[in-house]
N, C-alpha and C positions, 0 to 999 in steps of 0.2 A: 504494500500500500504506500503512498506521497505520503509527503511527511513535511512539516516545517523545520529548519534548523532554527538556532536562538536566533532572533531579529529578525527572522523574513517573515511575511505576509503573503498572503493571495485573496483571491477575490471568485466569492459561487454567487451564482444568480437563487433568488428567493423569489418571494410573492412579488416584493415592492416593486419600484421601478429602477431602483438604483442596488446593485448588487451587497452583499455583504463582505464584510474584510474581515478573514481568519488571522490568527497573529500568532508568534512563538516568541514571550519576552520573557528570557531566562526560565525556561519549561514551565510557565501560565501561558495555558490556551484561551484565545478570546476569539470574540465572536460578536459583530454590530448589531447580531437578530435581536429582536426584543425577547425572545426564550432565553436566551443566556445573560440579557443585561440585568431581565427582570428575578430572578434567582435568588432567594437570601438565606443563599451560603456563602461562605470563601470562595473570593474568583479563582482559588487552585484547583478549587471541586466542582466545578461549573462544567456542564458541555451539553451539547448543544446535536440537533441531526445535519446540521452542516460539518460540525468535526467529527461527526460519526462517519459523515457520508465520506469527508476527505482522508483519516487517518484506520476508522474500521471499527470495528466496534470491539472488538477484544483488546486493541491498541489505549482506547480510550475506557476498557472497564479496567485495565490494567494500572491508568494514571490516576482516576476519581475512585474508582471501586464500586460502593453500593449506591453514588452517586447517581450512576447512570441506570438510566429506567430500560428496562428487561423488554425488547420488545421478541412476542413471540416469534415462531420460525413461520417465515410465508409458505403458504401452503396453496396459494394461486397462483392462477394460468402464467406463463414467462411470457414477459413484455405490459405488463399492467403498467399504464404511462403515469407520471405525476408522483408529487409525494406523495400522496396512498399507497405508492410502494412501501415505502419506508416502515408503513407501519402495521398498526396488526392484521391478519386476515380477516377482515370484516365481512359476511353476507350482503350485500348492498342491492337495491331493490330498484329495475323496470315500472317505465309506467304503464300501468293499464292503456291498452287502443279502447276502450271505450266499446267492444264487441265479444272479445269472447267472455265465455258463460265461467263465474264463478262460484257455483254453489258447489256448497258442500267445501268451498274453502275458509279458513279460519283469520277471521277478521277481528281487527283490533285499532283503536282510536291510533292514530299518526300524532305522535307527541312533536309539540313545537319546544325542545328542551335543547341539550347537547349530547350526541354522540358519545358512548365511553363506552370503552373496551376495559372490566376488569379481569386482570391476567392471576388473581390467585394471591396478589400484595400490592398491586397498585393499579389508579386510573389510570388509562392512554387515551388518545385522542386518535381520531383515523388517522392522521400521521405522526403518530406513533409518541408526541409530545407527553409529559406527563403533566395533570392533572393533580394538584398540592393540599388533597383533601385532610382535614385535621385526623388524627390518631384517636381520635373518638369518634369520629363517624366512620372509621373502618372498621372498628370494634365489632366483631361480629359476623364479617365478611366472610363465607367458605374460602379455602384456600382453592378453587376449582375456577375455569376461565368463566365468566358473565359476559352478555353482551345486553346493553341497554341506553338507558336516556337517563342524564342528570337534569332534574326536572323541577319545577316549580308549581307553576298554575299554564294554562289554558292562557296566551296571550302577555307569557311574563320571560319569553325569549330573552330577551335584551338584561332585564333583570337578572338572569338562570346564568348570562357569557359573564356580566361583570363579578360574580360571583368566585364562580368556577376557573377563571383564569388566572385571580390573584393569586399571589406565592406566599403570601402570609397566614394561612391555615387559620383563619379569624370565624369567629363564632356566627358568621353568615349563613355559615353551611347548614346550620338548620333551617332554615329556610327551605331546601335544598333534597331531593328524594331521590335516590337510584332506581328506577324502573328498570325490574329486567323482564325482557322478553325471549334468549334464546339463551342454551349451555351448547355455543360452539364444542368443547370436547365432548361431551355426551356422546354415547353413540346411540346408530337406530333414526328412526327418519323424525319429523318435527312432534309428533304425539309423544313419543318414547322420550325426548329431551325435554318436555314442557313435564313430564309425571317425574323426574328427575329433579326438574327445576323444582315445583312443588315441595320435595320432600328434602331437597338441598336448604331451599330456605325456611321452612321450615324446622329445621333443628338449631339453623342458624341464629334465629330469632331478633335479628337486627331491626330496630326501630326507622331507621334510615333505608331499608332498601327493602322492597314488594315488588311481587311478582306481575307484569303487568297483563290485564285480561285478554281473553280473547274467548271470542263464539264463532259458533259455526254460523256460514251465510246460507242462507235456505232459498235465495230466487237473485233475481238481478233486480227484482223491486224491493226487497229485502235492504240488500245492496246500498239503494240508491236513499229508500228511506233513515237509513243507518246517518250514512255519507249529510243526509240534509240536520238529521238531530245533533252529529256532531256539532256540525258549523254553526247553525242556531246556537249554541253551548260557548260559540266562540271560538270551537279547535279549528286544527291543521287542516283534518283531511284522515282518510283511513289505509289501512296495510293489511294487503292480504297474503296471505301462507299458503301454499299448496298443501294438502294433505299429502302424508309419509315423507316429502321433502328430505334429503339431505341439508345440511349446512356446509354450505362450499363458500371459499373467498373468491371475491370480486361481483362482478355485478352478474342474478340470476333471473330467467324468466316466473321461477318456483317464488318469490318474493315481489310483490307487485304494491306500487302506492297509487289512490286514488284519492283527486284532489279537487273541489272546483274553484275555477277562476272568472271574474268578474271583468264585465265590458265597461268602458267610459271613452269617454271627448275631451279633447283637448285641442288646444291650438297652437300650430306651429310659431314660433318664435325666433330658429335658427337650426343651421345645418353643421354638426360637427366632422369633420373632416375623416374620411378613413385611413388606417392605417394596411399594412401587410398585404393580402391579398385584396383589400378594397383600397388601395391607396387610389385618389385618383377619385375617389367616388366618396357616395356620402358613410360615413362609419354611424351616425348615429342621429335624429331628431331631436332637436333642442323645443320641449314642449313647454304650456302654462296652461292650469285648472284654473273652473273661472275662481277660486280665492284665491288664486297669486300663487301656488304652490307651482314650485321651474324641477322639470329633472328632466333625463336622458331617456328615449328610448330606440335599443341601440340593435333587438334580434328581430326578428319575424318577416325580413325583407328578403325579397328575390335580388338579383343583381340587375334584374332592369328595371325594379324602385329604386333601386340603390344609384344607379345611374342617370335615372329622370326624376327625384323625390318630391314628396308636393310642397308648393311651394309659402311661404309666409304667409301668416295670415290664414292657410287652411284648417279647416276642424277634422282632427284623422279619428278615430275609432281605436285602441289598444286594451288590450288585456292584461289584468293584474293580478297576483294571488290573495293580497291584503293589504293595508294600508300599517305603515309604521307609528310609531309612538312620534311622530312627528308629520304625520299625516302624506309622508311619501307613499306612492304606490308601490312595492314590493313586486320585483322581478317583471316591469310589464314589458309586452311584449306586441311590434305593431301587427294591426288586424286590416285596416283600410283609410281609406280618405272618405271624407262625411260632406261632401261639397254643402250639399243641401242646406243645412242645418248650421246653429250657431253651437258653442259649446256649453256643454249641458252635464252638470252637476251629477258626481258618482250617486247611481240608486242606492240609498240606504238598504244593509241589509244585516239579519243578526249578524254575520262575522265580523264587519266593520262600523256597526253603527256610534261606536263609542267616537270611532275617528273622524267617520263621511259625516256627522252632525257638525264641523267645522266646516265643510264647503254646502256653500250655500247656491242657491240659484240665483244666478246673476249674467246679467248680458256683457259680456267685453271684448272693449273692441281689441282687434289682434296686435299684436304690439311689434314691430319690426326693427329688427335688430340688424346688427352686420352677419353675414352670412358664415362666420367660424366662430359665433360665440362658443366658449368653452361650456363644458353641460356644468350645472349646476355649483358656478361660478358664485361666491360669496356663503359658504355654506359653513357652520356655526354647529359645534358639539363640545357637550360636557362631559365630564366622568365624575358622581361622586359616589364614595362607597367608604363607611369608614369614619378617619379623616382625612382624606381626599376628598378634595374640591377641587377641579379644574377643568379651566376649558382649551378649546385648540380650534384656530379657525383657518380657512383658507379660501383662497381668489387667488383669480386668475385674470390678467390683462393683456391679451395677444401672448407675447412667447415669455411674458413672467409671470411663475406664481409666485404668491406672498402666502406664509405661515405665520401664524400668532398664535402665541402657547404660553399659558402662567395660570395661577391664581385666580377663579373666580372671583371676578369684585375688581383687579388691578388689570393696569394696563397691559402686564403681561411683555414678553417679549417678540420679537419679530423677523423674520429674515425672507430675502427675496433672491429667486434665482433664474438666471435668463436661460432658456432653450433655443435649440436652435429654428424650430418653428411652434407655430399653435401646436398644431396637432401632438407634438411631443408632450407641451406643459399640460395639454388636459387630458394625457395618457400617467403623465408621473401624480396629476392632481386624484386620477380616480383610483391611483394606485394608494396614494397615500390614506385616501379614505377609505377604502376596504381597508388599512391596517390598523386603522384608529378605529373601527365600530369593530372589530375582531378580535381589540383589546378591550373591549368594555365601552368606548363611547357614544352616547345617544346622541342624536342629529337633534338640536332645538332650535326656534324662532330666533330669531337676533330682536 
């Protein structure tokens, strides 16, 4: 395996947009990622899946020791792209096409929580990170693999990440529930693991982690009326199981989520630039709801929308899954152009009525911008948990973004960095904010 001598450095690409710098400074390994900076142990004993990825994993249990978190042995297909390699063998679940017949398969509510993989002494994350749960809410845990969801309530996602991520093992965690729903080593197909799981936790007797339910589905109206009680409740969406199933890693047809997503209008605003195979064409609609609410939507296009897109001032038509605790649409996705009609206010409905009670019905006229506005350009999040109080903001002005980061209440600090085009600063800008709500931060009003 590469190796660092004392004083070199190198550089792996991550999530972000700017790669990470490993280091060897007199045998301390470092690491820029936020998993190795946010760690409170001795940086002698800190590492990280970048130094695992660069120097090995025996390399690095050999320098920290029990430091470094156990990830099990991959037991899926060769060539699984992405960090998800890295990490545990997880079952990961197909969407339903909306046709074939699921009865008599074993349905269960789609927790909006996080992902964990417990290996028998500690949380992982799909890539493989560890999870800093206190030593009293593991009290009790089978020594045997779990797979499940660190959970809260029905629409408290965002709550359940700031939680879960921090490294101070602070009394939050009751808050906090392990739902499991499979015993990847189990053997025997999904019945045999679930009378297993049963009797596993069961003896275990943990206050902190339950088994999560699941019934049989009896028709595809069954199904559909299930699918609507959820959502009315608030939840995700539901997960179905094939009967006798294996538990295999990576993604299976035997494992299916059904979801539904919501239409709305919007009005064009501006065209964000593509990059890679769309360079040249449009990467993304720069949209506004009539309450002022601005985001990006950036899938659902053929390349000859992509090439001819509609133009300013049009009302398009997009699909969402839910509305954020900041009233953004989650994951939308475009559906069409609405010539006809002005833009018209998300239908209230149980899953988001907490949030679509903020937009209202209102006429407005289209607002016409320069044609590479950056997507959601002035956007405003906080973190607190704790004593933590902070917030972090960012904009974008042609090929500079600006960041501000401090203290809730004070002015905080600032800095500005020039790209070589738009298109770059609002590819580094959307990078940086998937890193900041990943760590815990909520999108609010300014």
């Amino acid at each position: 395996m590469p190796d660092l001598q004392d004083g070199e450095s190198t550089e792996m690409q991550g999530s972000g947009a700017k790669p990470y710098v490993l280091k060897n400074t007199g045998g301390v390994y470092s690491c820029t990622c936020p998993a190795w900076r946010n760690q409170s142990i001795g940086i002698e004993k800190r590492t990280c899946k970048h130094l695992r990825r660069l120097r090995g994993d025996a390399a690095e249990e050999a320098r920290v020791g029990s430091a470094l978190p156990q990830r099990p042995a991959k037991t899926g297909a060769p060539g699984e792209a992405g960090d998800e390699s890295a990490g545990p063998p997880l079952l990961l679940a197909e969407n339903w096409d909306n046709a074939a017949d699921l009865s008599d398969w074993w349905m269960s509510e789609k927790l909006d929580g996080v992902r964990a993989y417990w290996d028998g002494q500690q949380f992982l994350s799909r890539q493989g990170n560890l999870y800093h749960a206190p030593a009293w809410f593991l009290e009790g845990l089978p020594p045997v693999p779990l797979d499940g969801e660190l959970w809260i309530a029905r629409k408290k996602f965002q709550r359940t990440v700031s939680i879960v991520r921090r490294q101070d093992k602070n009394e939050l965690w009751n808050e906090v529930r392990f739902l499991v729903f499979d015993a990847p080593a189990a053997p025997g197909g999904f019945e045999d693991r679930v009378a297993f799981l049963k009797e596993t936790l069961a003896q275990a007797g943990s206050k902190f982690v339950q088994e999560h339910a699941h019934e049989r589905c009896q028709s595809l109206e069954a199904l559909r009326a299930e699918l609507t009680r959820i959502e009315a409740l608030g939840g995700e969406g539901l997960m179905l199981r094939q009967p006798g199933s294996k538990y295999v890693a990576g993604r299976s047809s035997t494992l299916l989520k059904v979801k539904t997503f919501h239409d709305a209008e919007a009005v064009v605003i501006g065209h964000q630039a593509g990059a890679g195979r769309h360079q040249g064409r449009l990467g993304a609609l720069l949209v506004r709801l009539p309450d002022g609410t601005e985001f990006a939507i950036g899938t659902g296009f053929s390349d000859r929308e992509r090439e001819q897109p509609p133009g300013l001032g049009a009302t398009v038509t997009f699909r969402y899954q839910e509305l954020s605790d900041g009233g953004v649409p989650r994951f939308p996705s475009w559906v069409g152009v609405r010539p006809e009609v002005s833009a018209k206010p998300m239908s209230p409905s149980p899953v988001v009525a907490s949030s679509a009670s903020r937009v209202v019905a209102t006429s407005v006229a289209p607002l016409v911008v320069n044609s590479s506005a950056p997507a959601g350009s002035g956007r405003y999040f906080e973190f607190v948990s704790g004593s933590s109080s902070k917030f972090w903001e960012v904009s974008q002005s042609g090929c500079d973004m600006t960041t501000r980061w401090g203290r809730i209440g004070s002015n905080g600090q600032s800095k500005t960095k020039t790209f070589a085009n738009e298109a770059s600063a609002s590819a580094a800008m959307a990078k940086l904010i998937e890193e900041k709500t990943s760590e815990g931060y909520i999108e609010r009003p300014r």
